[in-house]
C-alpha positions as CSV (number, residue, x, y, z in Angstrom):
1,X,26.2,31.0,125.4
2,X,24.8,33.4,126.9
3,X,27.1,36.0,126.7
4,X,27.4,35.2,122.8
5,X,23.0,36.1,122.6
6,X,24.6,39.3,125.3
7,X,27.1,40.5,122.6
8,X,24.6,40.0,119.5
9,X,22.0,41.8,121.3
10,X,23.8,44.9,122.0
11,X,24.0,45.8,118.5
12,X,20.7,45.1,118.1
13,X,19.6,48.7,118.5
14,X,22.0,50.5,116.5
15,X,20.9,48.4,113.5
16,X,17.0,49.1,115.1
17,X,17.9,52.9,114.5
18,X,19.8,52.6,111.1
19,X,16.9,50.5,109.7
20,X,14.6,52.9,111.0
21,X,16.8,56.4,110.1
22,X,16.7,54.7,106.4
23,X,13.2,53.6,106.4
24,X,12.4,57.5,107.3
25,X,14.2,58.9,104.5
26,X,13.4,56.5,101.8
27,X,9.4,56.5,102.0
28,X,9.3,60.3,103.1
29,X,11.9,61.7,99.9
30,X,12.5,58.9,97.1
31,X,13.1,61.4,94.7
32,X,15.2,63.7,96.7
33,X,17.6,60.8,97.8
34,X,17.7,58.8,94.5
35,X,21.7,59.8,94.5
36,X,22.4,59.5,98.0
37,X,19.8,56.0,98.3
38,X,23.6,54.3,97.2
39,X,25.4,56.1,99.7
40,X,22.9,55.0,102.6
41,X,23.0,51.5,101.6
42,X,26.7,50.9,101.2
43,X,27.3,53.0,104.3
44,X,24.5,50.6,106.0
45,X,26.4,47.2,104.6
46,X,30.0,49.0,105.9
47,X,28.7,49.8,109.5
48,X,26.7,46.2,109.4
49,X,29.7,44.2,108.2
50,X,32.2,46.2,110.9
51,X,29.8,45.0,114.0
52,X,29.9,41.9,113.2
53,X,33.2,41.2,112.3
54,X,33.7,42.9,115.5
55,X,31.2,40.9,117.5
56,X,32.6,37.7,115.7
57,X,36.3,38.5,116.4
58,X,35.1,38.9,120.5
59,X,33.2,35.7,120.3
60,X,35.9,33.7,118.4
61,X,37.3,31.7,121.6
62,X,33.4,31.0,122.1
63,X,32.6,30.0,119.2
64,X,35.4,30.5,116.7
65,X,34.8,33.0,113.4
66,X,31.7,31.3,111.8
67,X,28.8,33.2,110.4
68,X,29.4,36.7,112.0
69,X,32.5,36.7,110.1
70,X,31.5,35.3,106.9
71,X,28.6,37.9,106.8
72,X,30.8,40.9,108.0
73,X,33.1,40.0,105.1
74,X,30.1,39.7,102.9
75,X,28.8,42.9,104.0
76,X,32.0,44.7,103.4
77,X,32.1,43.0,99.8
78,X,28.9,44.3,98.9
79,X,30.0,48.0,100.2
80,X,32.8,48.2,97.8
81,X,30.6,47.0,94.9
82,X,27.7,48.9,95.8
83,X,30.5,52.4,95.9
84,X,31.8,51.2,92.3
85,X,28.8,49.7,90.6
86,X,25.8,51.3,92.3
87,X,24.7,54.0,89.8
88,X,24.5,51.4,86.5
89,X,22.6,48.4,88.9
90,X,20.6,51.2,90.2
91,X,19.7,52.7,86.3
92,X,18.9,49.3,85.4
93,X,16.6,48.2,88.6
94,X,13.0,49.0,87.5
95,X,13.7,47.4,83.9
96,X,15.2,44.3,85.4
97,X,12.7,44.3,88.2
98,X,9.5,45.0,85.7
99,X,11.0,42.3,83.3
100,X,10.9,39.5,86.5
101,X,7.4,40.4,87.4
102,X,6.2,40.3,83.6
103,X,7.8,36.9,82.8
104,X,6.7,35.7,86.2
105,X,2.9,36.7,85.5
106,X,3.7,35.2,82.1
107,X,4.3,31.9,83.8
108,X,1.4,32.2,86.4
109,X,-0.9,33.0,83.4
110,X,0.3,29.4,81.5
111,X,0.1,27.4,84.4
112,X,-3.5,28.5,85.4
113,X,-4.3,28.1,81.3
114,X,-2.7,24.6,81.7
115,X,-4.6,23.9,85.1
116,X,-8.0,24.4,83.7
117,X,-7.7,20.6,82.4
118,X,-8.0,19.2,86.4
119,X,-11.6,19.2,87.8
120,X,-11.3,19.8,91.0
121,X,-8.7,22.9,90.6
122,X,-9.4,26.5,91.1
123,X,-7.3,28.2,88.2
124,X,-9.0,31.3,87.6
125,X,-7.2,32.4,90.8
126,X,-3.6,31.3,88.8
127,X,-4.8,33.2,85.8
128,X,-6.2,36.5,87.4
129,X,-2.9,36.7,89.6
130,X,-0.7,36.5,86.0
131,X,-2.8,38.8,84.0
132,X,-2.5,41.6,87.4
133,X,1.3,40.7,87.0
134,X,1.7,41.0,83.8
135,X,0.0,44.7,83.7
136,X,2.4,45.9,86.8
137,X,5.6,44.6,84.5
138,X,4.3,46.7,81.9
139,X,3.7,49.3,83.8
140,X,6.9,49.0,85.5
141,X,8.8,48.7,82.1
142,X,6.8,51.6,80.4
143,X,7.4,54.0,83.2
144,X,10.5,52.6,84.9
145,X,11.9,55.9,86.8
146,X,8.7,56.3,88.8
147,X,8.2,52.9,89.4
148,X,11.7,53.0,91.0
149,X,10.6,55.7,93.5
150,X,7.4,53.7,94.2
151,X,10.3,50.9,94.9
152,X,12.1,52.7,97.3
153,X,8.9,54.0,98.8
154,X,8.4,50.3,99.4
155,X,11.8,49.3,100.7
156,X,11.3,51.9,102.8
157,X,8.5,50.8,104.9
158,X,10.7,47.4,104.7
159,X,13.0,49.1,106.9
160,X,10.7,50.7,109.1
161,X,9.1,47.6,109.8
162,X,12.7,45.8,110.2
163,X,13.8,48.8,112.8
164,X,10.7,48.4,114.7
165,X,11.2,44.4,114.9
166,X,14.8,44.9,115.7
167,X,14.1,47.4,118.6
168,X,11.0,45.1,119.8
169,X,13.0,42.0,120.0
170,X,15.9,44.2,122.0
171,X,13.6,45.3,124.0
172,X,12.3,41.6,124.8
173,X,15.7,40.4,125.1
174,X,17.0,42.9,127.5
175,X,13.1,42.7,129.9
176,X,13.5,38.9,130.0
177,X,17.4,38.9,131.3
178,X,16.6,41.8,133.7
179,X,13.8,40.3,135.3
């Protein structure tokens, strides 16, 4: 078993960099890498679903296929259909993505409405939270291009923070087999 965590950890850092390397680029120049944000991602989902099919075909006598494989496969998938379907998804992001926060403050905003019938239940909370949703779907939807930088801005300091857990727990890993 513990060559399986062995293998598995060894490509822990090269997704550590990637995720940083992408974080980097995406917060620092959204609007200088809207085209090339595509590129990046299916390039990250190639290189992701190669290690581990990889790591899963070395492990198979271990462990047989399982997960590793199914995701490798997955990630390879969602390469192809990121390279042939990418620019229209990525056109229609902010609309779909301000139309999911707006409907889902429209729901927060009922159910604190309906809540106000129970006495011992804070809904002004409920219905504060939907109205401050449904004024970021609007804004989202009324100005969707720049909300889909701020987006990427944000997805940006996801991978930062993703590449600085990855390299964190490698460096755990690799301090608590040493010594």
């Amino acid at each position: 078993m513990k060559k399986f965590f062995d293998r598995f950890h060894q490509n822990q850092i090269v997704r550590a960099v990637m995720y940083l390397l992408i974080g980097l680029l995406l917060f620092l120049k959204p609007s200088s890498l809207f085209n090339g944000v595509l590129y990046l991602i299916s390039c990250y989902f190639l290189v992701n679903g190669i290690l581990n099919l990889v790591q899963a075909l070395k492990v198979r006598k271990e462990v047989g296929l399982g997960w590793m494989f199914s995701k490798g496969i997955i990630y390879i998938f969602l390469f192809f259909f990121l390279l042939l379907f990418g620019r229209g998804i990525a056109s229609i992001l902010p609309i779909l993505f301000g139309l999911a926060i707006l409907i889902n403050g429209v729901t927060q905003l009922t159910q604190g409405l309906n809540m106000r019938q129970f006495v011992n239940v804070t809904w002004q909370w409920s219905l504060l939270y939907g109205i401050a949703q449904i004024i970021v779907g609007g804004l989202i939807l009324f100005n969707p291009f720049s909300s889909l930088l701020l987006l990427l801005r944000f997805t940006g300091v996801f991978f930062l923070v993703m590449g600085v857990s990855e390299a964190v727990q490698y460096i755990r890993y690799r301090n608590y087999y040493r010594g």
